[in-house]
C-alpha positions in Angstrom: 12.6 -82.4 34.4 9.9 -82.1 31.0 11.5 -80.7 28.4 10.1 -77.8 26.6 8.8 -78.4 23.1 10.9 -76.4 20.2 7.9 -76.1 18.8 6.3 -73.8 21.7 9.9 -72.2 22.6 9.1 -71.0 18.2 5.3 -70.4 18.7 6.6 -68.1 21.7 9.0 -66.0 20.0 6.6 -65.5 17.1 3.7 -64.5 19.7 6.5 -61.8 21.0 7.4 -60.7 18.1 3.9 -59.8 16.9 3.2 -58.0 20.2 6.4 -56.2 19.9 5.7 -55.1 16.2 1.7 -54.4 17.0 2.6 -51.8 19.7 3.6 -48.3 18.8 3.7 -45.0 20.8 4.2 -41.7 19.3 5.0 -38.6 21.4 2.6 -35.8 22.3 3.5 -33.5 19.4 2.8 -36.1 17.1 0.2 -38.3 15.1 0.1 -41.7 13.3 -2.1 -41.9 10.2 -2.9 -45.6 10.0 -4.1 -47.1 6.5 -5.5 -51.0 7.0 -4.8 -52.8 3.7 -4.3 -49.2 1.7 -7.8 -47.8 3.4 -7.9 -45.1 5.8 -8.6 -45.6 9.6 -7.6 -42.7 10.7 -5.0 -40.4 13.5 -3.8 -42.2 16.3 -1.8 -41.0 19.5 -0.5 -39.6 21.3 0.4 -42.1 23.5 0.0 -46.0 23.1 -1.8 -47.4 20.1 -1.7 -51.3 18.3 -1.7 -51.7 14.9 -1.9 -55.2 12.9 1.6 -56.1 11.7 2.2 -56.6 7.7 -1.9 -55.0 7.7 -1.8 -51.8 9.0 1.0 -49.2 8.2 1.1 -45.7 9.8 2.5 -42.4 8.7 4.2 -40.3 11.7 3.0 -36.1 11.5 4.9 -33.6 13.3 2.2 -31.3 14.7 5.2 -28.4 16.0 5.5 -25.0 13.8 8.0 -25.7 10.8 10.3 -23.2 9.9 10.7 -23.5 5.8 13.2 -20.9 4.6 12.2 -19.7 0.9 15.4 -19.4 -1.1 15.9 -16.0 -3.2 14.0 -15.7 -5.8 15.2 -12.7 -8.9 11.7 -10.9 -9.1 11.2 -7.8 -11.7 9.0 -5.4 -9.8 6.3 -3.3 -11.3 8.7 -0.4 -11.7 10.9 -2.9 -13.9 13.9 -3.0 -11.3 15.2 -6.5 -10.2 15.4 -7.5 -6.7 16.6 -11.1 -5.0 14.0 -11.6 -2.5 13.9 -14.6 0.5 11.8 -15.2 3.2 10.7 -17.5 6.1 7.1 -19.3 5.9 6.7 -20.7 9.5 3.5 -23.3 9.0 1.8 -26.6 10.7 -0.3 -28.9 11.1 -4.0 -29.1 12.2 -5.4 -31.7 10.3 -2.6 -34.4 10.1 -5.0 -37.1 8.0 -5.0 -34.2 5.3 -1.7 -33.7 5.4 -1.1 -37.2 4.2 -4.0 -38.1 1.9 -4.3 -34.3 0.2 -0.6 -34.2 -1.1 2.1 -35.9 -1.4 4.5 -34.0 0.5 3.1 -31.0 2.4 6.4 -29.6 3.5 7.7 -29.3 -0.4 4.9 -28.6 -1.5 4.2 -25.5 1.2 7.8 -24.5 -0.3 6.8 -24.2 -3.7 3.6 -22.5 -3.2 5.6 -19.8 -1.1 8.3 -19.3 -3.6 5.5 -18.9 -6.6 3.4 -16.8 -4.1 6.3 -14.8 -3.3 6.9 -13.9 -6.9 3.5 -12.5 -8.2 3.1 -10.8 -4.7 6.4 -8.6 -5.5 5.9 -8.6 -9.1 2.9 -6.5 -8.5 4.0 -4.3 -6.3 7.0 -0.9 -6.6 10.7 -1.0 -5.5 9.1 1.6 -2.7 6.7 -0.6 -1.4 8.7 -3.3 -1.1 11.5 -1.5 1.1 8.6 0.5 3.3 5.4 -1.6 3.2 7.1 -5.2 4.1 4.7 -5.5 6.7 1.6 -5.2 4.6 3.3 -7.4 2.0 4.1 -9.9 4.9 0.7 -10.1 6.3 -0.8 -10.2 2.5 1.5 -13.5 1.7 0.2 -15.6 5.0 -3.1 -15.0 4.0 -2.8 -16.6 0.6 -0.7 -19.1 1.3 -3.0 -19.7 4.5 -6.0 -20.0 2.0 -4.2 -22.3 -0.3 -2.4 -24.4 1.7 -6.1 -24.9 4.0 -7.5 -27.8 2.1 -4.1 -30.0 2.8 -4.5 -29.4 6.7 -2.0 -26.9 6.9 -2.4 -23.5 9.2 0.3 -20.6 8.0 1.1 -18.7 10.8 3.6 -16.3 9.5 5.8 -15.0 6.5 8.6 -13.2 6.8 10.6 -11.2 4.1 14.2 -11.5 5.2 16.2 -9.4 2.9 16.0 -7.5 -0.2 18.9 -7.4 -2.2 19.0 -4.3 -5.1 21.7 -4.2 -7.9 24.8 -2.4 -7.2 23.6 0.8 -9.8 20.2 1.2 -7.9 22.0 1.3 -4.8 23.7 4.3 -5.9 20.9 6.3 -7.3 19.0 5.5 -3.9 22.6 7.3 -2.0 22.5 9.9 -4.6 18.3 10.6 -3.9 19.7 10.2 -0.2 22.2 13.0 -0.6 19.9 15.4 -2.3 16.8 15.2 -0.4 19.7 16.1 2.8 20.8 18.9 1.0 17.0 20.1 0.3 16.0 19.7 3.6 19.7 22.0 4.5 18.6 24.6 2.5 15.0 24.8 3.9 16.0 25.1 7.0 18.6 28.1 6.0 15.8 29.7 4.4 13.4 29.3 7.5 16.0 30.7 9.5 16.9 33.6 7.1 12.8 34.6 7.2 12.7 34.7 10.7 16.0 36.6 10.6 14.2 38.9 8.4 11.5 39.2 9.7 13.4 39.9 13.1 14.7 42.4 11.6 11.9 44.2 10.1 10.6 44.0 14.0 13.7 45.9 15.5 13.8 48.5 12.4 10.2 49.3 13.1 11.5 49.9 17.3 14.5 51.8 16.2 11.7 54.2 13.9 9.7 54.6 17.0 12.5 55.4 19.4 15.6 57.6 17.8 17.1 56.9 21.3 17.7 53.5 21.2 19.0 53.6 17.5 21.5 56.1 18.6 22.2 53.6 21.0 22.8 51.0 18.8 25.0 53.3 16.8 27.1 54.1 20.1 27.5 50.5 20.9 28.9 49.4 17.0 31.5 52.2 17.0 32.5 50.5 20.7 32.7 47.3 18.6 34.8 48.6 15.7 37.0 50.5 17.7 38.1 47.0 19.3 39.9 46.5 16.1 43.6 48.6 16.1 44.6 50.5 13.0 41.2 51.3 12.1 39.3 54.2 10.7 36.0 55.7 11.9 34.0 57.9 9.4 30.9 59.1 10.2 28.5 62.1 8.6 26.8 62.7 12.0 29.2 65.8 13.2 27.4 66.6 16.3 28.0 62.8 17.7 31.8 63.1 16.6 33.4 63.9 19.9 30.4 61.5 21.3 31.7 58.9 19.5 35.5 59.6 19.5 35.1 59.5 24.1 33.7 55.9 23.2 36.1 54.9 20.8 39.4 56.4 22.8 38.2 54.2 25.6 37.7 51.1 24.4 40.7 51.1 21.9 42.9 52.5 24.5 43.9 55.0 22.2 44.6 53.1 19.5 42.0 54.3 17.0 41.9 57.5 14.6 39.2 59.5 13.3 
């Protein structure tokens, strides 16, 4: 039996290992940026591509939204209060050949443009606004960031203020403001019910004017109620109603009451 030349047994494993280095797959979330001697050839994948090995070299982009957490930043507002202030900057790529020719690291520098963003975004803007306009302030940071981060091939999608951290003495002046627009809306609604008392009032009086009766009614029916009481006195200046009102008394107290 021929014996197989060392030679071709070497010329085979070189052949092999050529193949095995010239064929490359990336997923479907993902592109290769291939450069030929330095020069651009452009986004491969997904799937199976070749490339030339020790000629061509390829950059691997994830195409998948990227969460990038902003850390706090201290920011003085436009009221002259510091705040600590973080967010989320969710972001990807469209153009993956941008990404990688345009900068030289999209995902830091997306980061740094958010955090400097951030800053002259809240600087400009009140302690108010920033605690009940976050949406608006939200919405006005994607867009920038959208704008600047376009020419890099870079699609913002989102911002997100997470938190808003105040110092400890603006804290309590906001409980205090808190407390005091409570008790201004308490005594509002004591007055509001004090006028409609009132004006209640003024209603029945006006009745009573019309109708003697009915106040001498009403006049029957309080003696009933203080006569409930033991150990009370009843005075009145209305001599003709005396025994009237005595009968009333006598039976509701039982007996108990003097006149």
């Amino acid at each position: 039996m021929p014996e197989i030349p060392v030679s071709l047994v070497a010329l085979l494993l070189v052949v092999l290992g050529l193949l095995s280095m010239s064929i490359k797959v990336v997923k479907e979330y993902e592109r290769a940026v291939i450069f030929r001697l330095g020069r651009l050839l452009g986004a491969k994948g997904p799937g199976l591509f070749f490339i030339i090995p020790f000629v061509d070299t390829f950059i691997k982009v994830d195409l998948r939204i990227v969460t990038a957490d902003v850390p706090e930043q201290r920011i003085i507002t436009k009221d002259n209060v510091t705040v600590g202030v973080d967010a989320v900057v969710y972001y990807k790529v469209m153009d993956p050949v941008s990404a990688v020719t345009k900068i030289e690291n999209y995902h830091f520098g997306v980061l740094m443009l958010a955090q400097t963003t951030l800053r002259d975004i809240v600087g400009q803007v009140e302690l108010d606004e920033i605690l009940t306009k976050r949406e608006e302030i939200n919405k006005k940071l994607q867009e920038i960031l959208d704008t600047l981060t376009d020419p890099w091939g870079i699609k913002v999608t989102a911002v997100t203020i997470k938190e808003v951290k105040l110092p400890e003495t603006m804290l309590r002046a906001m409980a205090k403001q808190a407390e005091a627009e409570r008790w201004r809306r308490a005594r509002i609604i004591e007055a509001e019910g004090e006028r409609q008392a009132a004006k209640i009032m003024a209603e029945a009086a006006e009745f009573y004017e019309k109708h003697p009766s009915a106040l001498r009614l009403r006049e029957l029916q309080t003696l009933v109620e203080i006569a409930k009481e033991k150990n009370m006195v009843i005075i009145t200046n209305q001599h003709s109603s005396i025994g009237e009102a005595l009968a009333i008394a006598k039976k509701a107290a039982g007996g108990g009451s003097q006149t």
